[in-house]
N, C-alpha and C positions, 0 to 999 in steps of 0.2 A: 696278411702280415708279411714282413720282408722274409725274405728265402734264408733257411735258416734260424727260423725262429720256431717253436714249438705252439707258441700262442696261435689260436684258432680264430682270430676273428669274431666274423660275426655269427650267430648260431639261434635260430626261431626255435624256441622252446615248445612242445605241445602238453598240452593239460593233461595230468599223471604221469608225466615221463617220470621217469627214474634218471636222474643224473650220476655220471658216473663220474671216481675221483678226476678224469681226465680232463674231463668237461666243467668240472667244478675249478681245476686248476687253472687249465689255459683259457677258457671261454669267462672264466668270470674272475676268479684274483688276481691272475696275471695282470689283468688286462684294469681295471681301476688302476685308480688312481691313490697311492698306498699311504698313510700318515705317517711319520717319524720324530721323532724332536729332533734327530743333529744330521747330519753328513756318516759321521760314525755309527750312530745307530742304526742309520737306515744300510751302510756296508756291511754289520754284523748280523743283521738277519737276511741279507741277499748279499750271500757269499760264491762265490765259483761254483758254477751247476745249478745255481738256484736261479741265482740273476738270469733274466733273458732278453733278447733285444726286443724294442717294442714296450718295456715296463718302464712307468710315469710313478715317481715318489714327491710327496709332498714334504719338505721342510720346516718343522717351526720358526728353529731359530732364527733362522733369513727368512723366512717367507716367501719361498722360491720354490716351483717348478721344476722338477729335472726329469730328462727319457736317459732309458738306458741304449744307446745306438749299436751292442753287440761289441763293443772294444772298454766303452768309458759312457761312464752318466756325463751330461750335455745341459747345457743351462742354455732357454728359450734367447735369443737375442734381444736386446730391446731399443735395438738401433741406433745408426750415431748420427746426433745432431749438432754433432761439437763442431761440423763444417762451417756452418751458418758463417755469414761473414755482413755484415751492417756495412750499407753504400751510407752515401751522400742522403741526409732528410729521413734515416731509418733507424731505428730502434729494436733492439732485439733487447729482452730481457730473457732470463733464464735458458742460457744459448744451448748448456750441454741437456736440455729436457728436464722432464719425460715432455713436459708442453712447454715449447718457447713462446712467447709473445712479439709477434712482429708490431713495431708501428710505425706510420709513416708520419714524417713533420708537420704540421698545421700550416707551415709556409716552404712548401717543398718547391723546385726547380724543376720545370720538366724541358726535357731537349728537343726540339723537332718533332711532338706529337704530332700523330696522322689522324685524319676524322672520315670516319663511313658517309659518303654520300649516297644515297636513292637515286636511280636514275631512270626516270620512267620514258619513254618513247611513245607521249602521248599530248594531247594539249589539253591545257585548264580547261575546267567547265563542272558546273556542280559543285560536292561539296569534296575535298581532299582529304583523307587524312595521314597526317604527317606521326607514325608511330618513333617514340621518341626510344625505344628499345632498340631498335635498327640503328637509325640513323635520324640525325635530329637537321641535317640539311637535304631538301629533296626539288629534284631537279626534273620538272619537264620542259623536254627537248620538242617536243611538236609547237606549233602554232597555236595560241590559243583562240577556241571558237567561241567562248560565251566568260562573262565574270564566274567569278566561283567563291567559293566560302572554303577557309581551312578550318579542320578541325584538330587539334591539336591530343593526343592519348599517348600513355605508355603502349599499349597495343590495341589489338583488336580484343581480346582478353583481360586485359588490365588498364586500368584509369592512371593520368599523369597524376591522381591524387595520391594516388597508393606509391607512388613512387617517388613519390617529394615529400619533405619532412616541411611544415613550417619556417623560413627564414630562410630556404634555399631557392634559389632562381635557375634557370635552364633559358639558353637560347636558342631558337628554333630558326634557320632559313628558310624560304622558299624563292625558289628561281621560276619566273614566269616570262616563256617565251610568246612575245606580239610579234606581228608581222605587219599587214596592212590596218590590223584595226587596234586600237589600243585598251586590248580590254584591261581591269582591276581588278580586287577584290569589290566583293558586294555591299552593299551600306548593312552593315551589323553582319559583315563576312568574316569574325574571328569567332573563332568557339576552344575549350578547353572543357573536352570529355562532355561536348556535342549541348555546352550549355554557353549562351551567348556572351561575351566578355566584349568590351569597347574598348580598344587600344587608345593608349594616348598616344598621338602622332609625331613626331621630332616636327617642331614649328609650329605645332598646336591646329594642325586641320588635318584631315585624313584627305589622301589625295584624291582628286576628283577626277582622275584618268589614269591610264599607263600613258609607257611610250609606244609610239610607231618602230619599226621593224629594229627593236632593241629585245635586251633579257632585262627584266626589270625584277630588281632582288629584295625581297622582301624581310626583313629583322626585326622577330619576335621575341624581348627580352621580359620572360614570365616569370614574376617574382611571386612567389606563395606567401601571402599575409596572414592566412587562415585557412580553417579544412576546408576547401573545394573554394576557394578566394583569393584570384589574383588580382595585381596589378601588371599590365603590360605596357610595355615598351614598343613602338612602332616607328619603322621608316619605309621608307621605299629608294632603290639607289639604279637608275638607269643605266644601263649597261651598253654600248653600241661600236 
């Protein structure tokens, strides 16, 4: 307890002790938490000498909390939120608490957003996966040695189905560096959470090559139609 105070804290009782008034006072009423019905009542039975710092009285009539801090009883803060201030596309309801409501516009503005890319220091080959938790554009920088298959997840832990709602769409890139040979993706090389999806291709044919010593960038726009049923979006755009 603070220095100064007569209350004893905390105290391990053993079986058949005998408590004494001391032990009765400071270890155990001081120290609850007291009932009162006013402000007044609870001052007239913890008067000067009785009061001690470290004592917690309950209120009725507010229904409030107070500690005695050794000068003056003290009411628990309960924070201010009256700062709160609504930008551009935001909504605060119930701003001074105890719970505001923030909410952002249905057709908000956003300024110069920045987006995570993946940058792996490796070449295509196999199957990828592009975890959409990280970053939803993923860039290798080596040459690639063979086609390859993306596979599209929230993570290694989580499905891009558990993280998309019905009616919502995500676009995924992939940057695929050729050099002498122009490899692609694979015939039935897109997957979403490692089950096979067919893109439809911008021009209505899936490409039948990369390019030669270009980055060839790949845009996957996956529209969720149903649980674990998309429609994809496909192009390819030569980079050199």
């Amino acid at each position: 307890m603070p220095i100064g105070s007569p209350n004893a804290g905390y105290s391990l009782f053993t079986t058949g002790q005998v408590l004494t008034a001391a032990q009765v006072q400071y270890n155990l009423q001081n120290q609850s938490i007291m009932f009162f019905a006013s402000a007044a009542a609870r001052d007239a039975a913890l008067t000067v000498g009785v009061v001690q710092e470290g004592m917690f009285a309950y209120l009725a009539d507010t229904n409030t909390t107070v500690y005695y801090d050794g000068a003056a009883w003290q009411s628990f803060g309960t924070g201010d939120v009256t700062g709160l201030t609504a930008g551009t596309g935001i909504t605060i309801t119930n701003a001074s608490g105890p719970v505001p409501t923030i909410a952002l516009s249905t057709n908000g503005t956003l300024t110069s957003p920045k987006e995570t890319i993946e940058i792996v220091a490796a070449g295509s080959s196999g199957t990828i996966n592009v975890d959409t938790l990280t970053a939803s554009v993923k860039y290798y920088t080596n040459a690639a040695t063979a086609d390859w298959t993306i596979n599209v997840r929230g993570s290694g832990a989580a499905t891009l189905n558990s993280t998309m709602a019905v009616g919502e769409q995500i676009s995924v890139v992939y940057l695929n560096t050729n050099t002498g040979t122009a490899y692609k993706p694979n015939v039935a090389g897109f997957q979403v959470d490692g089950v096979a999806v067919t893109p439809k291709w911008l021009g209505g044919t899936a490409p039948a090559s990369g390019n030669i010593n270009s980055v060839d960038v790949y845009v996957y726009t996956i529209i969720k139609t149903a649980a674990s049923t998309y429609t994809v979006l496909a192009s390819q755009n030569k980079f050199a």
